[in-house]
C-alpha positions as CSV (number, residue, x, y, z in Angstrom):
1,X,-8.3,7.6,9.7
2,X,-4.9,7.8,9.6
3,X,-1.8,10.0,9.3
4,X,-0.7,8.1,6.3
5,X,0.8,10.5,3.5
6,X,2.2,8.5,0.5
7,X,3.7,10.2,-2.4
8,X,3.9,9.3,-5.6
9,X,7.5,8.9,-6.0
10,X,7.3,6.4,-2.1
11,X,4.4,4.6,-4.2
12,X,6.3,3.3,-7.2
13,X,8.7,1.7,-4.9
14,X,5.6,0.3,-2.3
15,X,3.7,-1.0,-5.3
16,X,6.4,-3.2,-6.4
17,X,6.9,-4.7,-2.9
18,X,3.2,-5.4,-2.7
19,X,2.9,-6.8,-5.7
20,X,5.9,-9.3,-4.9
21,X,3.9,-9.8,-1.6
22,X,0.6,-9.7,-2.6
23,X,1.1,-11.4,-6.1
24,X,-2.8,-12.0,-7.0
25,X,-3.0,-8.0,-6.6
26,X,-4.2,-6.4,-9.9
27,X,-3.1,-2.8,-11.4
28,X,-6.1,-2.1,-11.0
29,X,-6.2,-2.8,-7.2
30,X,-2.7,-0.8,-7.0
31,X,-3.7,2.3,-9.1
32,X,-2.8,5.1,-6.6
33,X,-2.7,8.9,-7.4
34,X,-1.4,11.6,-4.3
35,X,-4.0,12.3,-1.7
36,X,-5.9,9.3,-2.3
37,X,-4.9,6.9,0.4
38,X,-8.3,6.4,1.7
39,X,-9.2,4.6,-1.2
40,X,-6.5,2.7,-1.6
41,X,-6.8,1.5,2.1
42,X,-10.0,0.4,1.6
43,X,-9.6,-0.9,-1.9
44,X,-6.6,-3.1,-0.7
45,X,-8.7,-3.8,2.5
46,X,-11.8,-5.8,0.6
47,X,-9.3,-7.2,-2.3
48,X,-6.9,-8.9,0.5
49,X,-9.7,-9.7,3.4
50,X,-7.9,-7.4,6.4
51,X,-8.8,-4.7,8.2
52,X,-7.8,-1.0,7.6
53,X,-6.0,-1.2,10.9
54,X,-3.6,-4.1,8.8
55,X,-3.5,-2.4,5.8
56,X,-2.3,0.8,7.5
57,X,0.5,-0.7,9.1
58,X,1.6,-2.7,6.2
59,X,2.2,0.0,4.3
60,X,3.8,2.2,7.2
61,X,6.2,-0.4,8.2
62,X,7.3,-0.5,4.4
63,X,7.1,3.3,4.2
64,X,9.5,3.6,6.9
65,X,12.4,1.7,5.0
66,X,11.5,1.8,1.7
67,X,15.2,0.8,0.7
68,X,15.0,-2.5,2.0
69,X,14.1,-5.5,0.1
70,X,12.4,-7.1,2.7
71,X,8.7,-7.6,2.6
C-alpha cells in the first residue's frame, strides 16, 4: 500500500475539503479514526469509482498543503 499516515487532527481539515469536493460523500463514507487509512482508501475508492492509486494522491496532494483552500 502506501506510506500514507493521516492524523486525526490533518483529518478534520481533509474531510471538509472532500466534502466540498466530493459533495455526494456521506459521514458515513468520511468516518476516519488514526491508523485506519486502508479502509478509508478503499471505502472512498468504491463510493467515488477511482482507483486506490487516485485516491492516494488526492489525499497526499491535500495533505501536503492542508492550509490552502484550494481543492
Amino acid at each position: 500500500m502506501s506510506g500514507l499516515k493521516i492524523t486525526n487532527f490533518d483529518w478534520e481539515i481533509l474531510k471538509i475539503k472532500l466534502q466540498r469536493k466530493y459533495n455526494h460523500l456521506s459521514a458515513d463514507d468520511l468516518s476516519y479514526n488514526e491508523g485506519e487509512e486502508r479502509q478509508l482508501i478503499n471505502r472512498l475508492s468504491k463510493r467515488l469509482k477511482r482507483t486506490q492509486e487516485y485516491i492516494i494522491f488526492t489525499l497526499s496532494k491535500q495533505l501536503a498543503d492542508l492550509s490552502s483552500n484550494r481543492l
